[in-house]
C-alpha positions in Angstrom: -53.3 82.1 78.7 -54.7 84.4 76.4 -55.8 87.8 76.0 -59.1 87.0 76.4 -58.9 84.1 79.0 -61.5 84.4 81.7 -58.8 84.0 84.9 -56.7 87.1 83.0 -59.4 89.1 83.1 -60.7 88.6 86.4 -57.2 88.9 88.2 -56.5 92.1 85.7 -60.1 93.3 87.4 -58.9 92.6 90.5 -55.7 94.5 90.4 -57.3 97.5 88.9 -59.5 97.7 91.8 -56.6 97.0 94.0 -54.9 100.2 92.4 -58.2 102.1 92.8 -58.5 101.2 96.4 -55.3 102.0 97.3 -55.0 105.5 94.8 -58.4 106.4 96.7 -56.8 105.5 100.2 -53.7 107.4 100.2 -55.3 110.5 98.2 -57.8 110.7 101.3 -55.1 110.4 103.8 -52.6 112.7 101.9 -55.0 115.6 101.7 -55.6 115.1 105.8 -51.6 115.0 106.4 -51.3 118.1 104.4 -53.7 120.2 105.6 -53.6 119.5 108.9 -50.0 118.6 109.5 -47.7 119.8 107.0 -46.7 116.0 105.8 -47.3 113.7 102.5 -48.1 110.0 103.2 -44.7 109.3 101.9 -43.1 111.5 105.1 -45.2 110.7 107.2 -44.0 106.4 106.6 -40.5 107.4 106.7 -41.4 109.4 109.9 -43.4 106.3 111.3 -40.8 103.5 109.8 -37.1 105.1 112.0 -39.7 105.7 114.8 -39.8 102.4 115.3 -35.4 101.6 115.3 -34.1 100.8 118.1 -30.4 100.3 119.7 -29.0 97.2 119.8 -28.6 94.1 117.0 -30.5 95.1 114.0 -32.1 97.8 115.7 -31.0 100.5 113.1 -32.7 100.5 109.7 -30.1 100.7 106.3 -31.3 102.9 103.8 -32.2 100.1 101.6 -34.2 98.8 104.5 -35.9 102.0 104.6 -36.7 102.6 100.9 -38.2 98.9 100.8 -40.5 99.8 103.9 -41.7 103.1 102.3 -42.4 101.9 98.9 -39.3 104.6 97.2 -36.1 104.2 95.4 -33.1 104.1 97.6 -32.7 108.2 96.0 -36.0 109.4 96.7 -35.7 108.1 100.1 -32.2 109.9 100.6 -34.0 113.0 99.2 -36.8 112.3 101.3 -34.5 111.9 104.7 -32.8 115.3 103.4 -35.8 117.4 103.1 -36.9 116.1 106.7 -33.5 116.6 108.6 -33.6 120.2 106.5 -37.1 120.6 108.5 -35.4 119.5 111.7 -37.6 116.2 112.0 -34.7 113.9 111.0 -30.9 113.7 112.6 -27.9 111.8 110.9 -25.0 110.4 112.9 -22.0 108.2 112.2 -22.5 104.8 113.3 -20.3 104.1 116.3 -18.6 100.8 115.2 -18.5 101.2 111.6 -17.4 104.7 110.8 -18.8 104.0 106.8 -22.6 103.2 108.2 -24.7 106.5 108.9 -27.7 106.3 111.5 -30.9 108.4 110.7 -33.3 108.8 113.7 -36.1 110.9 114.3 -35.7 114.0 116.6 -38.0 115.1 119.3 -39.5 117.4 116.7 -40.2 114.8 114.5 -41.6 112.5 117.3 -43.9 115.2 118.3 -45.2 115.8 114.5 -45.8 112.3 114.0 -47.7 111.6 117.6 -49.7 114.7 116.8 -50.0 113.2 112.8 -51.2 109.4 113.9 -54.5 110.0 114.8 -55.4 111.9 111.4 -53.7 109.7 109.5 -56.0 106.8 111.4 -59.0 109.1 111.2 -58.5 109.1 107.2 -57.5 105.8 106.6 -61.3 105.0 109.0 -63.1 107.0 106.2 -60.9 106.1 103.0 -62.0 102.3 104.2 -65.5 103.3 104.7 -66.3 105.4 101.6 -64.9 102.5 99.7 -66.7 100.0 101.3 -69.8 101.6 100.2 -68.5 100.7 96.5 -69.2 96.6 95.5 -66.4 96.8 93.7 -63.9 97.6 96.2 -66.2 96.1 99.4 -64.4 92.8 99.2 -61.3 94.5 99.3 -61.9 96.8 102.2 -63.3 93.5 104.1 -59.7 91.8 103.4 -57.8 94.4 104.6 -60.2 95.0 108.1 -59.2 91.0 108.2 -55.9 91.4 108.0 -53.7 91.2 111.4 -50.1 92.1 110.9 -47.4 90.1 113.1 -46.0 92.2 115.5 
């Protein structure tokens, strides 16, 4: 393929409108988080993502785990962990059978936050999706991800 080769250009269009979608989405639904909660997108994930741990086998997340799920190096997400435990939304612990393995869950605090965060962040995600879908370049787009249907 070349340069100039019609199917390079079309998927390089399509990936620039894929960025633009998804720059437009998480700008809308930062702004929300911030002003009404005191939380980025990228907190807010984290918050959402050890919400979800669980005891038991493979119930707790590793950090590498973590930084894969919110889209961050395995440092930023330490950082990220470190800012939130220093706001009291986050707690460490030793894991109980391996002394090396350290456990980050989220505190009642953070639980709180982050019921009392869901429905903006669904609320601007609603009208990210929508305000897009008003632009033909992006429709397509918004009309695959409504179509989408995550396994549980």
């Amino acid at each position: 393929m070349t340069a100039t080769d019609p199917a390079l250009t079309a998927l390089s269009q399509g990936w620039c409108a894929l960025s633009l979608l998804h720059g437009r989405i998480e700008a809308h639904i930062e702004r929300a988080l911030q002003a009404q909660h005191d939380l980025s997108v990228r907190e807010y994930s984290l918050l959402d993502v050890l919400s979800r741990q669980h005891d038991g086998d493979g119930g707790h997340l590793q950090m590498k785990q973590v930084a894969d799920a919110v889209v961050l190096s395995q440092s930023a997400t330490t950082r990220l962990v470190t800012r939130l435990e220093d706001r009291g939304l986050l707690a460490r612990y030793l894991c109980p059978t391996d002394r090396r393995g350290i456990y980050t869950n989220v505190s009642e605090a953070g639980l709180k936050l982050l019921e009392e965060a869901r429905p903006t962040n669904e609320t601007a995600l609603r009208e990210a999706l929508d305000t897009a879908a008003e632009n033909p370049e992006l429709a397509p787009l918004v009309r695959a991800v409504e179509g989408l249907r995550v396994p549980a």
